[in-house]
C-alpha positions in Angstrom: 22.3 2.3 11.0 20.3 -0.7 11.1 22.2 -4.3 9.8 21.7 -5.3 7.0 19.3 -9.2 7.7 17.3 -6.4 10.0 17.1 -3.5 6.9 16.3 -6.2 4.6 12.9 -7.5 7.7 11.9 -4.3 7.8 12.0 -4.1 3.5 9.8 -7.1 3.5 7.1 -5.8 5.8 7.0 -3.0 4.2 6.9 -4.4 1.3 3.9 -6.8 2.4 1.9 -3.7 3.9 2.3 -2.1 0.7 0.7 -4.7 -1.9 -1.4 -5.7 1.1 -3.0 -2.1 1.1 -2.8 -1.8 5.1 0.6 0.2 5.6 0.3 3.4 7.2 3.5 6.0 7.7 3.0 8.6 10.6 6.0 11.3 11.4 8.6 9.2 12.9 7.5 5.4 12.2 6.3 3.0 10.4 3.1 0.5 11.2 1.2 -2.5 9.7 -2.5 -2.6 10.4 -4.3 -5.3 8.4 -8.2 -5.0 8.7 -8.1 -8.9 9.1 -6.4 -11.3 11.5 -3.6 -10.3 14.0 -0.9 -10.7 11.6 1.5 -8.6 10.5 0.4 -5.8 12.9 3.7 -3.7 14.0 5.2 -0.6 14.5 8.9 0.3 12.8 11.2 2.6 11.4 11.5 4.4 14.7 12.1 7.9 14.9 14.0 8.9 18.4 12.1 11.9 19.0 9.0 9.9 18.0 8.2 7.8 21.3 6.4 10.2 23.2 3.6 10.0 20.0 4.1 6.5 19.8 3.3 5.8 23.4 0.4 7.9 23.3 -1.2 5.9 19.9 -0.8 3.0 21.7 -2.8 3.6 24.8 -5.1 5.0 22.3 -5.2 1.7 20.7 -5.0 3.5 17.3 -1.3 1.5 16.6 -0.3 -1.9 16.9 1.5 -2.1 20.3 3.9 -4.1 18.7 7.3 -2.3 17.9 10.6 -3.7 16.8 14.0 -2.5 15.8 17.6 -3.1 15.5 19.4 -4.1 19.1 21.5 -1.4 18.5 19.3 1.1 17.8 19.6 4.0 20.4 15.8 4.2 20.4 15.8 0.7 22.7 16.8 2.8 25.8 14.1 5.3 25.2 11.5 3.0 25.0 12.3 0.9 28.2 12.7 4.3 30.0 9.3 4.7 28.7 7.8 1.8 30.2 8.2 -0.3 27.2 9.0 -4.0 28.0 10.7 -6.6 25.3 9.3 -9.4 24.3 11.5 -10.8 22.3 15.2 -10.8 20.4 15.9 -12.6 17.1 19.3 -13.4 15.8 19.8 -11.4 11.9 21.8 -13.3 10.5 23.5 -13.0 6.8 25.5 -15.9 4.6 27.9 -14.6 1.7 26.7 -16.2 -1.8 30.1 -18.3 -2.9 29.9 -20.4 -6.5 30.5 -23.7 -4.5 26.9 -23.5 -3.0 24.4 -26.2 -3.8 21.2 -26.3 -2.3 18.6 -29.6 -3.4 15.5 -27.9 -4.4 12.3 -30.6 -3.7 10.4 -31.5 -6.9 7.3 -32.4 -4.1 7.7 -28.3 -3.3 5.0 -25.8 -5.4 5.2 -22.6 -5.8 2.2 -20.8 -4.8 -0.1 -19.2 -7.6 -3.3 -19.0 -6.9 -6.0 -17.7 -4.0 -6.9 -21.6 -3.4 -2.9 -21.9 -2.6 -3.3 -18.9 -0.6 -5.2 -20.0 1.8 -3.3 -23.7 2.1 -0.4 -21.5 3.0 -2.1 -19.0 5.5 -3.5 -22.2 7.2 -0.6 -23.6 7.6 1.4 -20.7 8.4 -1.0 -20.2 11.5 -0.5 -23.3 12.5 3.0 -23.0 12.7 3.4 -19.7 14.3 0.6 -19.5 16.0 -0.8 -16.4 14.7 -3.9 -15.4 13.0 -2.7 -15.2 9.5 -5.1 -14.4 7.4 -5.3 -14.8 3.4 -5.7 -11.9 3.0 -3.1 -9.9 3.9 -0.7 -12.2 1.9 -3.3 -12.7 -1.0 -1.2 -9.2 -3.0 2.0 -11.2 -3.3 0.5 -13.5 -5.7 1.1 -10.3 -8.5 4.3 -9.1 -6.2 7.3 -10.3 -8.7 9.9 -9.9 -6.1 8.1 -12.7 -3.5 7.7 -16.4 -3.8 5.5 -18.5 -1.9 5.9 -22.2 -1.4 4.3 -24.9 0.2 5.2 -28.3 1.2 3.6 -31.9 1.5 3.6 -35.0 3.3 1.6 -37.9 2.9 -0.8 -36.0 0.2 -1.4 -33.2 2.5 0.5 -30.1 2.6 1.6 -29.0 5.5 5.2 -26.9 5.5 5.3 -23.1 4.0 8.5 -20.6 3.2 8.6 -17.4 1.4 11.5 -16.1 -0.7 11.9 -12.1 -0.7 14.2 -10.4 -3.3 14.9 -6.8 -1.9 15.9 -3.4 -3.8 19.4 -4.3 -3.2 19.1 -7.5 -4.9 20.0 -9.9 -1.9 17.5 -12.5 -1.1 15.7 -13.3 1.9 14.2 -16.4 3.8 11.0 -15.6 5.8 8.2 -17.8 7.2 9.9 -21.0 7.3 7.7 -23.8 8.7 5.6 -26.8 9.3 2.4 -27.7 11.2 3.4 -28.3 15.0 2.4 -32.1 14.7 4.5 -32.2 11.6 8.1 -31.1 13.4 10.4 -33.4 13.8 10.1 -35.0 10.0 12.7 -32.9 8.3 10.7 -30.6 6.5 11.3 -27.2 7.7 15.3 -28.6 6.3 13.4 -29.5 3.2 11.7 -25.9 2.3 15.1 -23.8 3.6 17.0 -26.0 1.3 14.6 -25.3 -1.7 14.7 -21.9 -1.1 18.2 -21.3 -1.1 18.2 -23.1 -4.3 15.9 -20.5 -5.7 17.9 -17.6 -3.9 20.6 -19.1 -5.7 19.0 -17.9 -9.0 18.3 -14.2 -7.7 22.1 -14.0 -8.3 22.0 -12.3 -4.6 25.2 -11.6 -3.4 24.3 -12.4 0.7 21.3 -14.0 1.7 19.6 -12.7 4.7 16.9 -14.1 7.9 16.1 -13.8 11.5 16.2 -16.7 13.4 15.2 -17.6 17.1 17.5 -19.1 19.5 16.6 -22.8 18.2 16.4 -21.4 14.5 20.0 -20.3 14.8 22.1 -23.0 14.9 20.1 -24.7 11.9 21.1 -21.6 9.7 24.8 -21.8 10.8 25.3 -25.4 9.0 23.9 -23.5 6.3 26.9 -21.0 6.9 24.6 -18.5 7.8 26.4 -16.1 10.7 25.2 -13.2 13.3 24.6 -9.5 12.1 23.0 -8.1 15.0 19.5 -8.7 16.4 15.9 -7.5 16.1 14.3 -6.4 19.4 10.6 -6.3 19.9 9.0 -4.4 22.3 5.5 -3.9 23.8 4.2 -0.9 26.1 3.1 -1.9 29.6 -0.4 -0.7 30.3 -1.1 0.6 33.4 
């Protein structure tokens, strides 16, 4: 049984493949092929009689080899015996909704609404990351009443994004957080988490869910955030 900040990951992806037209399910997983840019391509939802198939749609290039799932997923010794290397582990990581929270939300902060907003967002979202977002793939969640897009400025010029995901169990979700690498250092990734806690706040969400990286993680815990598990990612090694 996958935690429940990794259920609620794997929720939004889907949920992104699905308004974004380019989610495909096979027999035994799960995988996000956008026609445009390298972003979000993966493969999840693991099946453990599935990796022999898996595997063999990856050398076939027909599959993003890309694959993630929860740390304590039995699947993650399969695939390692299956010459799978990982490539990364992020903390999940949930925080309890109590009625002594408050969160500043930033009247410089807009919600995005439009394709010109769009691509601000993708821009800077590529930035930060350092993927190839493109606008695209996120261009559905404008109609998506479940997903909130922000973006951030400074100096005039905006330059920080966030998204805010509301999932079928009515917990919230805080995904994309970021700023332009030579923006760092100024407070605003602070700024947009903030903000969108105080808009999770009026999901009524019970828990609040992300995944964090090891430097992300101790941010979230003054936020009162606290471990759930991890998400392990995993790529084939081509021989």
């Amino acid at each position: 049984m996958k935690s429940r900040p990794i259920e609620h990951q794997f929720e939004f992806w889907a949920n992104l493949g699905k308004v974004g037209g380019y989610i495909y399910q096979h027999d035994g997983y799960t995988t996000l092929l956008p026609s445009q840019g390298t972003w979000p391509s993966k493969t999840f939802n693991i099946q453990n009689n599935s990796i022999t198939k898996l595997k063999t749609e990856i050398l076939k290039t027909n599959i993003p080899n890309a694959v993630a799932l929860d740390a304590d997923d039995r699947s993650n010794q399969i695939l390692i015996e299956n010459q799978f290397n990982m490539t990364s582990a992020v903390e999940g990581m949930s925080v309890r909704v109590s009625s002594n929270m408050v969160f500043k939300e930033s009247p410089n902060i807009i919600k995005v609404d439009d394709e010109t907003e769009i691509d601000k967002f993708s821009s800077i979202a590529s930035n930060a990351f350092g993927y190839n977002i493109h606008p695209k793939v996120l261009v559905g969640l404008l109609k998506d009443p479940n997903t909130q897009l922000f973006i951030g400025p400074h100096k005039a010029q905006f330059v920080s994004c966030g998204i805010l995901y509301l999932d079928k169990n009515g917990d919230s979700g805080l995904h994309m957080i970021g700023a332009k690498k030579q923006m760092r250092g100024l407070g605003l990734g602070n700024e947009m988490t903030q903000h969108l806690l105080a808009h999770a706040l009026k999901n009524n969400s019970k828990e609040i869910h992300l995944v964090a990286s090891k430097f992300g993680a101790p941010i979230y815990r003054k936020y009162g955030f606290t471990n759930r598990g991890y998400l392990n990612s995993y790529s084939l090694i081509k021989k």
